[in-house]
C-alpha positions as CSV (number, residue, x, y, z in Angstrom):
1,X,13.9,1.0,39.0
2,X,17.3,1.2,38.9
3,X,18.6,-1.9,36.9
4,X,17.2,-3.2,33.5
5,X,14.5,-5.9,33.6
6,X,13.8,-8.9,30.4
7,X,10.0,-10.4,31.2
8,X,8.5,-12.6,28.3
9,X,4.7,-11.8,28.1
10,X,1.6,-12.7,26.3
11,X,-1.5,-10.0,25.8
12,X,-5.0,-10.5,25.9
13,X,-7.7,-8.9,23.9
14,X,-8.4,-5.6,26.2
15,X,-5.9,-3.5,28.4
16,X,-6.0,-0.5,30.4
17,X,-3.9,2.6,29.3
18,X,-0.4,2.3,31.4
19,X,2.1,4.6,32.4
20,X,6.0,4.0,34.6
21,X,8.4,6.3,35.3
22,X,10.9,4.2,33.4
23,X,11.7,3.3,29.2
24,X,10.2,0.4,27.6
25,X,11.1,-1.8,24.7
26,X,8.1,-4.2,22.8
27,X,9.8,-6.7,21.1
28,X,7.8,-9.3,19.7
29,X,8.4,-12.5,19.0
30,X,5.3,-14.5,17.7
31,X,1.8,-12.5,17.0
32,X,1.1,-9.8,16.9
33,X,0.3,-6.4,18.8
34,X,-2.3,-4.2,18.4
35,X,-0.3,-1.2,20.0
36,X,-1.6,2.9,20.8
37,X,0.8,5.0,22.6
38,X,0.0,8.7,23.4
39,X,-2.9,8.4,21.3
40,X,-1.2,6.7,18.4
41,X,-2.2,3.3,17.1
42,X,0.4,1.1,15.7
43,X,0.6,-2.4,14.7
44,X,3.4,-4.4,15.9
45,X,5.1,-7.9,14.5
46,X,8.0,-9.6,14.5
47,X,9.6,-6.8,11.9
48,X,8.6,-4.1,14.0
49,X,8.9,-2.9,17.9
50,X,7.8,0.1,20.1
51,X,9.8,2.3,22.6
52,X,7.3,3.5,25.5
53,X,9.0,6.5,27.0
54,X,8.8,7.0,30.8
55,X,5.3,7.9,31.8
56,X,3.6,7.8,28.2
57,X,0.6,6.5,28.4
58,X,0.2,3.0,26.4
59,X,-2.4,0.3,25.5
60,X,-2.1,-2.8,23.6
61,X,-4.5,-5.6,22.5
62,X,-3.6,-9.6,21.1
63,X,-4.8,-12.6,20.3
64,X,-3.8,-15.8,22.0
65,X,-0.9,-16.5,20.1
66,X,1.1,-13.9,21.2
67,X,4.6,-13.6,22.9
68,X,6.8,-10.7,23.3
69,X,10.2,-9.6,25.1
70,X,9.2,-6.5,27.2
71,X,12.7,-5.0,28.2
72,X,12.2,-2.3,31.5
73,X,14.9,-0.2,31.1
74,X,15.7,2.8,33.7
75,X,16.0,6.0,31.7
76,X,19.7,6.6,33.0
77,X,21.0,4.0,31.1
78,X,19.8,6.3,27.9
79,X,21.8,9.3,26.7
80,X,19.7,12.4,26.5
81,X,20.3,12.4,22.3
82,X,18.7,8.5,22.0
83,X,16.3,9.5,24.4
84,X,14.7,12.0,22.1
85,X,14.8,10.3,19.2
86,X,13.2,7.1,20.3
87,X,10.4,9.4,21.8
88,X,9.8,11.6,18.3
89,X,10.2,8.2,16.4
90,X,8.4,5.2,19.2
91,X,7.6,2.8,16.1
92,X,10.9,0.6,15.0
93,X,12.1,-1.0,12.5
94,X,13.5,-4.1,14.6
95,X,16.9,-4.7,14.1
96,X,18.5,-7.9,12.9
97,X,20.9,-8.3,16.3
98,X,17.6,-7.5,18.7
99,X,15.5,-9.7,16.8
100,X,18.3,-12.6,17.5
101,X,18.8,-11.1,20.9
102,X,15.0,-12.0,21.5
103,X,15.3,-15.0,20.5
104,X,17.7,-16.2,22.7
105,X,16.3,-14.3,25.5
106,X,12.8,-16.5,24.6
107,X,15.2,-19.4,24.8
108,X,16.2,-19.1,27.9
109,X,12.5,-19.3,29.8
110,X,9.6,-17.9,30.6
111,X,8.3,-15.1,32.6
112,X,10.9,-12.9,34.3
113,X,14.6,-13.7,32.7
114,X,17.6,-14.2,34.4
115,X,19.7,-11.0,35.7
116,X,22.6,-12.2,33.9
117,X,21.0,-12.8,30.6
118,X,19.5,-9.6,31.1
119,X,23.5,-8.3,31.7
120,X,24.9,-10.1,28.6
121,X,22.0,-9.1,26.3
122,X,21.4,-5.8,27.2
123,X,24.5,-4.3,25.1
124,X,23.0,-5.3,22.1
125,X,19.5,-3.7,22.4
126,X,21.3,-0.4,23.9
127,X,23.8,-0.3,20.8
128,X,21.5,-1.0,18.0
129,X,19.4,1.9,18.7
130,X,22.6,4.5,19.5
131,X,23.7,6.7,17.1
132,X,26.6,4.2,15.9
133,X,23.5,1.1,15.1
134,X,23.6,0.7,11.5
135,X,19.7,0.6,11.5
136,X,19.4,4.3,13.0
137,X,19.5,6.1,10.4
138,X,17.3,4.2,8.3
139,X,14.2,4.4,11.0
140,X,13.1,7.4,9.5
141,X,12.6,6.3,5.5
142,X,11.2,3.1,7.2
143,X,8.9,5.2,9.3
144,X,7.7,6.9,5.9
145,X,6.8,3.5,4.0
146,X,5.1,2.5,7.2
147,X,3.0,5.5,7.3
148,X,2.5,5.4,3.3
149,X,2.5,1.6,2.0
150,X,0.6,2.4,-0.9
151,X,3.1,4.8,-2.3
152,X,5.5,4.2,-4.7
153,X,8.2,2.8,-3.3
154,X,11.4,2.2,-5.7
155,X,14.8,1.5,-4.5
156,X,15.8,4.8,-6.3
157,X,13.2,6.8,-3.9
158,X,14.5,4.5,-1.0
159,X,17.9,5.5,-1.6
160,X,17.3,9.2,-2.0
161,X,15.3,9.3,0.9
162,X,18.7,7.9,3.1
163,X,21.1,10.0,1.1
164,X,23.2,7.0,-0.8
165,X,23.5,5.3,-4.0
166,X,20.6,2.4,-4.5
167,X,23.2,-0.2,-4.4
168,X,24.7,1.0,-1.2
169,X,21.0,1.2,0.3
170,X,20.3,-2.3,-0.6
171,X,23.3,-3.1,1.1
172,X,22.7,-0.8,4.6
173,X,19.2,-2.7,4.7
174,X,20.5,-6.1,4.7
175,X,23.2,-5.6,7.0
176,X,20.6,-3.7,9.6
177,X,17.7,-6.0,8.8
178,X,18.9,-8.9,7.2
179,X,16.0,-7.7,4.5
180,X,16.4,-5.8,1.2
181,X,14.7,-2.4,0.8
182,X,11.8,-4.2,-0.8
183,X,11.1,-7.5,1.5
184,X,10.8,-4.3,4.2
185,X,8.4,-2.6,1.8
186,X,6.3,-5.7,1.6
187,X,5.9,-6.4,5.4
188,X,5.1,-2.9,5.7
189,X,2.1,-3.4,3.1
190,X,1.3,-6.6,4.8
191,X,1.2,-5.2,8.0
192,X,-0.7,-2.2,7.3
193,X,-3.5,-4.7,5.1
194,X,-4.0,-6.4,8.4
195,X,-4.8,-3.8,10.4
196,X,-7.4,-2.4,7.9
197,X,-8.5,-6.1,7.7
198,X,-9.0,-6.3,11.5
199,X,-10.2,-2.2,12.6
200,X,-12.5,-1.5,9.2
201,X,-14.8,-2.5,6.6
202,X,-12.7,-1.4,4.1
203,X,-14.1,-4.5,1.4
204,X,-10.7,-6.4,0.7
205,X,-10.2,-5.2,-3.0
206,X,-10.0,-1.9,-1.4
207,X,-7.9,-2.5,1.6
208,X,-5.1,-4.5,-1.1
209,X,-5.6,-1.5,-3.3
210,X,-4.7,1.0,-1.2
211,X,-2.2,-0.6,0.6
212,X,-0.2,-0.7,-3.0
213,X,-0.8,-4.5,-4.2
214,X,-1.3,-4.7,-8.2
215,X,-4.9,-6.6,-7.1
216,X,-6.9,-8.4,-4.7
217,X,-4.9,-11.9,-5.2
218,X,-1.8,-10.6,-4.4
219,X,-2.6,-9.6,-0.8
220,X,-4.3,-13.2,-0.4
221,X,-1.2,-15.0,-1.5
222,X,1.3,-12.7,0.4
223,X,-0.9,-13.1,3.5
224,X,-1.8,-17.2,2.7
225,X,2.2,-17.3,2.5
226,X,2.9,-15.4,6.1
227,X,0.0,-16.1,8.2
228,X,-1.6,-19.0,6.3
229,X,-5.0,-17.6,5.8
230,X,-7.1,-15.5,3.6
231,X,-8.1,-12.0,4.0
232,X,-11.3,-12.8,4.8
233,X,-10.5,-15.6,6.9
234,X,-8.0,-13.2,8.9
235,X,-10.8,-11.0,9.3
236,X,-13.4,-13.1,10.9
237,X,-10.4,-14.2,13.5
238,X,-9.8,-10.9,14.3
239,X,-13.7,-10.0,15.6
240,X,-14.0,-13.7,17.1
């Protein structure tokens, strides 16, 4: 392909592994993704995207509430530096700008978008990921809390982890996420509680546990208050 492409898709439940000889941006926008790419599972929601490099092989599974921005970029338009670092790092933190970009994309219809939103918008998606987007050089900390939920996770540890003063990393997470260091931590607990909730049999005391919640009633009321169901009521949704 030799110009970018903006289609706005739903998923269904089962997909076959894919592979294109160009890049690919998963941005969603309601739902989410169950998401494996080269062999690595990863769960996707509006806080948090996927970069498919040319020809890795990728899979992904929804339920029927789902919408996403799938942005078809040709490789070109990447410099060979953000090229390898959305490869070693595929899993993203999304932005504040993209996640406004998507929006307005989703605003603007359905299916395949216009060439010249595609033209206006594209900027944005290719800046926030360069070296010079404020949220690049915070992917790798929030790739660690994504990986470890359950840790401890203080602003102090935050901070040391980016190389800056705690005040100054509250103040690089806003301005890249429009979240503090903390509202990030908790979707990444979230987020990681559902995907135990929907792949295991973890029981639910256990899968809060783990995923760092003081006890079982704090993941039912943060999940109650995103999704607007229980743990066990997510679960049975999941295996309908």
């Amino acid at each position: 392909m030799s110009t970018a492409a903006f289609n706005l898709r739903r998923y269904g439940r089962t997909s076959c592994v894919d592979r294109h000889d160009f890049a690919q941006w998963v941005v969603p926008l309601q739902g989410e993704l169950a998401f494996e790419l080269e062999g690595r599972g990863a769960r996707l929601d509006v806080w948090q995207g996927a970069f498919v490099a040319p020809s890795a092989g990728h899979a992904q599974c929804a339920l029927q509430d789902d919408r996403f921005l799938i942005v078809d970029c040709p490789a070109a338009l990447l410099d060979d530096d953000t090229l390898q670092r959305l490869e070693r790092h595929p899993v993203l933190a999304l932005p504040a700008p993209v996640r406004a970009m998507a929006r307005r994309v989703s605003a603007a219809g359905t299916g395949q978008i216009d060439p010249a939103v595609v033209a206006r918008e594209m900027p944005v998606l290719l800046e926030a990921f360069s070296l010079a987007g404020s949220a690049t050089r915070l992917q790798a900390v929030c790739a660690r809390m994504e990986r470890q939920p359950g840790q401890a996770w203080p602003v102090e540890r935050i901070a040391a982890e980016v190389g800056v003063s705690g005040s100054r990393v509250h103040a690089l997470f806003r301005h890249a996420f429009g979240l503090s260091p903390q509202a990030w931590l908790s979707s990444c607990r979230l987020r990681w509680a559902r995907g135990q909730l929907a792949g295991t049999d973890l029981a639910i005391a256990q899968i809060a546990q783990h995923a760092g919640y003081s006890e079982q009633s704090a993941l039912t009321r943060a999940l109650r208050r995103e999704w607007g169901m229980s743990p066990a009521e997510y679960r049975r949704r999941q295996r309908q």
